[in-house]
C-alpha positions, 0 to 999 in steps of 0.5 A: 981087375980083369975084364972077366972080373969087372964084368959081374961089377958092371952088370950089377952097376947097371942093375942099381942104376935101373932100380934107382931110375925106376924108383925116381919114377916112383917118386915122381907119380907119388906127387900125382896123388897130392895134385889131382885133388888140389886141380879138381878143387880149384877147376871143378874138372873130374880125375878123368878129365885131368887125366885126358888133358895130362896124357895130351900135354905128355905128347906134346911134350914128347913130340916137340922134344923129338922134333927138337932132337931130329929125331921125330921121323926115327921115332915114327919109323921104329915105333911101326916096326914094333908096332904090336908090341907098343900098342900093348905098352901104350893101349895097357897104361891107358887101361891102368890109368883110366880105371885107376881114376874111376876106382878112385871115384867109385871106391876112394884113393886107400882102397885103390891104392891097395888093391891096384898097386897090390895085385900088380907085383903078386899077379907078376910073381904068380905068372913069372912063376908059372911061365918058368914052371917053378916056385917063386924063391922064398926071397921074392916071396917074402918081397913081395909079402912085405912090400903089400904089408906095407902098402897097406898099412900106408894107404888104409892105415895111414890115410883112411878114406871116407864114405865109397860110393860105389866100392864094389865098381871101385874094387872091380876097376882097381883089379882091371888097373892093377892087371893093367899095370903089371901086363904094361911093365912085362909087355915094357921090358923087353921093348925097352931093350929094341927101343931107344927111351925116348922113340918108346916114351913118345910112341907108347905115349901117343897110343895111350893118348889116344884112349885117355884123351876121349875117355877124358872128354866123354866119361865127365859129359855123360855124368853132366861135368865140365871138361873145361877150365879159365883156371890158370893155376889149374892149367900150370899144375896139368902141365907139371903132371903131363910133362913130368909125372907122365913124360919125364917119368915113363921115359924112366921107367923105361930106361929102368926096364932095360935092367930091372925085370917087370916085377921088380920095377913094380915093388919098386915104383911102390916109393909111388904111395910112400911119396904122396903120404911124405907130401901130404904130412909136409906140405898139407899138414896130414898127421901119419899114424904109427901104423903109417910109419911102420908101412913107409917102413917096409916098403923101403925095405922090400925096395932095399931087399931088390937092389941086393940081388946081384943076380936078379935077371933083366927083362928079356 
């Protein structure tokens, strides 16, 4: 092969691997879902809370590792210099997931899987489209129509809820995280190509630090809940969540984002609902409905669809 003939090969080489780091990630927060409700009962602390202490250990993490690596100074230099830019990224997932955990409060985990983890890739297609100023093609139409199909029937089907305390409040806070996610991902994309992964998973992650880890602190004290823990197990599982479905899978997610556009990686990190419902027939005995099935179904199809477009651009 010439170097004109491998060139095409390579570009869609790296698409694939993008696609797949972005799915790992995925994979990785699929496994928050099962966690929460395991450290909640065992330590009585509220999502909100774990959340704050998880995006803490994700920063320790992060730093010690760039510190390890000499590479702490860099980070704090590169990460002024696109300072806009990782304020959007960092202040944006703090927005997704603290609303995400007070939708799952106010309107239970179904609901806010389905309107967060829906709403994000369609709000995508639609500004895609108008900032292009033309339809979307029928093939990412019909993507994003299967992947939210299948969404649905895996979280409302698949796993119904219980009685929703507040879900009008709950539905309102899975659209504000679902806008949240979908602006994280367009804001990230071309970061990722001016940021090495880890100067953008440390810098991003210390701002979003700074939003999660007071609303951890504040929302449970006005409710009258406790912020903290003797729970060694509790503490072991916070760890895991900060240092892998946090710092591991951001730095993922981003490295993904260099060749993968925002909208894609959004479908794509649906393997998120897929892996929780895995989990929790395996592990915690959950019996899956057909209708379940047949969502696990088509959310892998979309997923396959993303990785057969040779000629899907990357993020710019």
């Amino acid at each position: 092969m010439t170097p004109t003939e491998t060139r095409p090969v390579q570009a869609y080489a790296g698409q694939v691997r993008g696609l797949v780091l972005v799915c790992l990630a995925g994979v990785l927060w699929g496994t928050i879902g099962p966690a929460i409700p395991v450290v909640h009962d065992m330590s009585g602390l509220s999502p909100v809370t774990i959340g704050g202490y998880r995006a803490f250990v994700a920063v320790v993490v992060l730093v010690i590792a760039a510190a390890l690596m000499r590479r702490l100074r860099d980070c704090a230099r590169l990460g002024r210099r696109q300072w806009r830019r990782v304020t959007a990224v960092g202040v944006s997932t703090a927005i997704f997931q603290l609303f995400f955990f007070l939708a799952v409060l106010w309107a239970g985990v179904s609901v806010t899987t389905v309107v967060c983890l829906g709403f994000a890739p369609v709000l995508l297609l639609i500004t895609g489209s108008v900032r292009r100023r033309r339809r979307p093609s029928a093939g990412q139409f019909l993507t994003v129509t299967v992947a939210v199909a299948g969404l649905l029937l895996v979280s409302v089907a698949g796993s119904p809820d219980g009685d929703a305390p507040h879900p009008v409040l709950g539905v309102f806070a899975a659209l504000v995280s679902g806008t949240a996610y979908a602006l994280s991902a367009e804001a990230a994309a071309p970061l990722s190509l001016r940021l090495d992964t880890l100067t953008m998973t440390t810098t991003t992650t210390c701002v979003a630090a700074m939003v999660l880890v007071p609303a951890g602190l504040i929302v449970p004290a006005t409710s009258g809940e406790g912020v903290w823990t003797t729970d060694l197990g509790s503490w072991a599982l916070i760890g895991y969540l900060g240092a892998v479905t946090m710092a591991l899978a951001y730095a993922l997610l981003f490295t993904g984002l260099r060749t993968t556009a925002s909208g894609a990686a959004v479908v794509a990190t649906l393997l998120e609902p897929v892996t929780a419902v895995v989990i929790a027939v395996v592990f915690l005995s959950e019996r899956l409905t057909v209708a379940g099935v047949v969502g696990v179904v088509l959310i892998m199809a979309a997923i396959g669809s993303l990785g057969s477009r040779s000629t899907e651009p990357a993020p710019q």
